[in-house]
C-alpha positions as CSV (number, residue, x, y, z in Angstrom):
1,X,0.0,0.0,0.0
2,X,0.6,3.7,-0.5
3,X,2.1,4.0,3.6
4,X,4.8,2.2,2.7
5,X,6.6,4.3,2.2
6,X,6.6,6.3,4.9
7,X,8.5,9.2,6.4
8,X,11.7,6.6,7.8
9,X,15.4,7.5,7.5
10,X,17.0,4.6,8.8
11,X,20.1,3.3,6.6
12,X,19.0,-0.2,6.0
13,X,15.4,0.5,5.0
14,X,16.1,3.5,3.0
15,X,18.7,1.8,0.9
16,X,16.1,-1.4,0.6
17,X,13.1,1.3,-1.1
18,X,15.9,2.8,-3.3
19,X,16.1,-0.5,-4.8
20,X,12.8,-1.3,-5.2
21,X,11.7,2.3,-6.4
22,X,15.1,2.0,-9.5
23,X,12.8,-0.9,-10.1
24,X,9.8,0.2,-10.5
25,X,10.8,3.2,-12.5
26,X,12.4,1.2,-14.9
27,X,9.5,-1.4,-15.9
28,X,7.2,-0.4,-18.7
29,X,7.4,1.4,-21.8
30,X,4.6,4.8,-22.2
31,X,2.2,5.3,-24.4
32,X,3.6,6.6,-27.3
33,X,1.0,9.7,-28.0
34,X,0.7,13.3,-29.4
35,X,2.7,16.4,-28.3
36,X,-0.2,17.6,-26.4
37,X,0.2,15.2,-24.3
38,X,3.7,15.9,-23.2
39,X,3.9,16.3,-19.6
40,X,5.9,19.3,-18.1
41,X,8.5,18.0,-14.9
42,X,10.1,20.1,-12.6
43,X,12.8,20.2,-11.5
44,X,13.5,19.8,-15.6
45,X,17.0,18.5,-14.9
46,X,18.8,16.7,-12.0
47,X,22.4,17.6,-11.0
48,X,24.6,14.4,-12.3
49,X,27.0,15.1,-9.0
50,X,24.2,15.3,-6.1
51,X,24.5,12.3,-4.5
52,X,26.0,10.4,-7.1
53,X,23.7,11.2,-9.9
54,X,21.2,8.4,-8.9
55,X,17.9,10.3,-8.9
56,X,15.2,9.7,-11.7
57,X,12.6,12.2,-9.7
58,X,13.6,14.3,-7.3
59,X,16.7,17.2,-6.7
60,X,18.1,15.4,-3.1
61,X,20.6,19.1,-3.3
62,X,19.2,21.7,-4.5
63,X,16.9,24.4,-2.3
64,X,13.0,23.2,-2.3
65,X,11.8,26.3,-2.2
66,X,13.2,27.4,-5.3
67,X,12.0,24.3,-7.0
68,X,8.5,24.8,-6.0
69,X,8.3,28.3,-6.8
70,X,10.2,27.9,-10.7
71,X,7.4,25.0,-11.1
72,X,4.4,27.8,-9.7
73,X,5.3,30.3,-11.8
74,X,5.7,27.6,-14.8
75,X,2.4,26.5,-14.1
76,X,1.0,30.4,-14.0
77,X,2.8,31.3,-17.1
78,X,1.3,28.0,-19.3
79,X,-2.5,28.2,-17.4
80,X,-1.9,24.8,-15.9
81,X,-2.2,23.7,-12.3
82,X,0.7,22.5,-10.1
83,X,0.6,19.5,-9.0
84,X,3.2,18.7,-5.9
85,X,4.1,14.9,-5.1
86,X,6.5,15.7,-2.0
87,X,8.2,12.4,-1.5
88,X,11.6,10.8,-1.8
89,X,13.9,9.1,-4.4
90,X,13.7,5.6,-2.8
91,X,10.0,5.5,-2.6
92,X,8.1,3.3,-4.3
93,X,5.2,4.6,-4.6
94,X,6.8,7.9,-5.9
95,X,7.7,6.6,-8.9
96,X,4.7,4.1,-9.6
97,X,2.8,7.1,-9.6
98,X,5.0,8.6,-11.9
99,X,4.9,6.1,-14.2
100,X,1.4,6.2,-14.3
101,X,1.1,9.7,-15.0
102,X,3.3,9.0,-18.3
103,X,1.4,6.4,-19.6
104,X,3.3,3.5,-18.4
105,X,2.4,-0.5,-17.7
106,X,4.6,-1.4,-14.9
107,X,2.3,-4.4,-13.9
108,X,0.9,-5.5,-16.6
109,X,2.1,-8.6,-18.1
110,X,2.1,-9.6,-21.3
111,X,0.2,-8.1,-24.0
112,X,-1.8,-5.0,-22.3
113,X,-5.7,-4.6,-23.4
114,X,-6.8,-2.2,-25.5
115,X,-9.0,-0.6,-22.7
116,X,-5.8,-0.3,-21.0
117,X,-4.1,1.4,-23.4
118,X,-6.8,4.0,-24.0
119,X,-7.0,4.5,-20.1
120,X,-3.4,5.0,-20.4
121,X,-3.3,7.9,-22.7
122,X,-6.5,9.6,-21.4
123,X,-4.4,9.8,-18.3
124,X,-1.5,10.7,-19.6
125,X,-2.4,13.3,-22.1
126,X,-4.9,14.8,-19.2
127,X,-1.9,15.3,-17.1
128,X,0.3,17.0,-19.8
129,X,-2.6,19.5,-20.9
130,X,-3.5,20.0,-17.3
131,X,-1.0,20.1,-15.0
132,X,2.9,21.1,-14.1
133,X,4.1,18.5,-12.0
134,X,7.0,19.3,-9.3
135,X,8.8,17.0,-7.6
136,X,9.7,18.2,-3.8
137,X,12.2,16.0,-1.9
138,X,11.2,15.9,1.6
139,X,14.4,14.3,3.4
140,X,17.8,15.3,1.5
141,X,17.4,18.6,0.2
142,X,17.0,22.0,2.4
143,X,14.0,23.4,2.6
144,X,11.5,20.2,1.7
145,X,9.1,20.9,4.9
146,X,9.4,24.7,4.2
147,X,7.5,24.4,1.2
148,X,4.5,22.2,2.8
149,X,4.6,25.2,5.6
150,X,5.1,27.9,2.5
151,X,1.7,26.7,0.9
152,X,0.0,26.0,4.0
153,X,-0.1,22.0,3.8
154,X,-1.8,20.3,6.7
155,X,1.9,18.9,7.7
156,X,0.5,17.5,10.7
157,X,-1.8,14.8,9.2
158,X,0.9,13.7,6.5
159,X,1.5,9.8,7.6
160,X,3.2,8.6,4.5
161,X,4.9,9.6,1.1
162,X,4.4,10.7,-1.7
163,X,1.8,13.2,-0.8
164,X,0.2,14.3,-3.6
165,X,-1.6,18.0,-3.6
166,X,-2.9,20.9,-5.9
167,X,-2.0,24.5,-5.0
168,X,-3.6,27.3,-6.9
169,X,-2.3,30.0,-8.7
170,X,-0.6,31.0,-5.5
171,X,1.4,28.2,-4.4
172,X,-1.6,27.8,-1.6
173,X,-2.3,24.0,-0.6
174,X,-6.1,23.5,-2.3
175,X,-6.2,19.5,-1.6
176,X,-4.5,16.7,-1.8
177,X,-5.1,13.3,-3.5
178,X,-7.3,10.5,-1.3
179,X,-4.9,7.0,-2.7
180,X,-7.5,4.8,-0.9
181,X,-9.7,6.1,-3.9
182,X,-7.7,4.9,-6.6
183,X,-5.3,2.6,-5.5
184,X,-5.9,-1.3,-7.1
185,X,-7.6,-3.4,-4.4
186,X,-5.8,-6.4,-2.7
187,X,-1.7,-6.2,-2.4
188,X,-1.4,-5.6,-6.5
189,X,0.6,-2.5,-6.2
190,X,-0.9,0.1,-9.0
191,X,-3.9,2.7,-9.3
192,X,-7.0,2.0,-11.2
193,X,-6.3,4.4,-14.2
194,X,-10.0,5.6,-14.4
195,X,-10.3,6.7,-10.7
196,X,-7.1,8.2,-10.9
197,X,-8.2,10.5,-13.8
198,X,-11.6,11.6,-12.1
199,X,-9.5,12.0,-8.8
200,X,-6.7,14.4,-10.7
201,X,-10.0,16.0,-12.3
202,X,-11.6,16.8,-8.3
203,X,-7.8,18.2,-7.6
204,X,-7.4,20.6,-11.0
205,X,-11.2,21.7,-10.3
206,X,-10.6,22.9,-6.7
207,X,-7.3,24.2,-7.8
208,X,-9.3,26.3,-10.6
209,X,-12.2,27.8,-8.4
């Protein structure tokens, strides 16, 4: 389940998630689809000597703040909404959400269904016409917990990672997503693709108002 991957910076564990999460984020192919569809990611390019140049997601050196507030005013400047997942590098369900976002099949085996595919790019092209997404690191970087407090995130009900929110046009916290809504049932880890699209809808809406 999502909780997982919770908020836990002992050696061991953390070194165990970061080799599951290079896992995950390396399974599937996207959906090839049209340039509409191309999802803006912030931060747009990770620094190859931070901590050994292993992140996929998330800038483990640079200031947060910063981050967030180049992704806001990317988001203001393009119409779109931001979209926040605060996590970390070696969390799973980081970058299984990630992947969905894009398109991907991480769990699928075999040859994927055609209902699946089309789920896959509704989602996918949704996101890139939609949203900016940022990516705020919560344990390396300086600054990760100042931007929850910056946007006025409810830091004290946060029990696991990622945390996924909307902020509106003003970096202010708007809502953040529910995963017991779309996560798959039973131990399968994944999101139904559906529910996930009509939950991203709820957060662009009340991000909108």
């Amino acid at each position: 389940m999502m909780q997982s991957c919770l908020k836990i910076t002992t050696g061991l564990v953390v070194a165990a998630c970061f080799m599951v999460a290079t896992a995950w984020a390396q399974m599937g192919a996207p959906v090839q689809a049209g340039p509409d569809a191309v999802i803006v990611v912030m931060p747009e390019k990770l620094d190859s000597t931070c901590r050994l140049g292993r992140a996929k997601l998330y800038d483990e050196c640079s200031d947060q703040r910063s981050v967030f507030e180049a992704a806001r005013q990317r988001a203001a400047d393009t119409n779109k909404v931001l979209l926040v997942s605060y996590g970390a590098e070696w969390c799973k369900w980081c970058h299984i959400f990630d992947e969905y976002i894009h398109g991907g099949f991480p769990f699928e085996d075999g040859e994927v269904a055609p209902g699946i595919k089309a789920d896959a790019t509704g989602l996918k092209n949704y996101v890139g016409q939609s949203f900016v997404i940022v990516h705020i690191d919560h344990q390396y970087a300086p600054n990760g917990v100042s931007v929850l407090e910056t946007a006025g995130a409810p830091i004290e009900s946060i029990d696991g990672i990622p945390f996924i929110f909307a902020v509106d046009r003003n970096g202010r916290y708007v809502d953040a997503m529910d995963e017991e809504r779309v996560e798959l049932p039973g131990d399968a880890p994944g999101y139904d693709r559906s529910k996930l699209l009509v939950e991203l809808q709820r957060l662009h809406a009340a991000a909108s108002r």
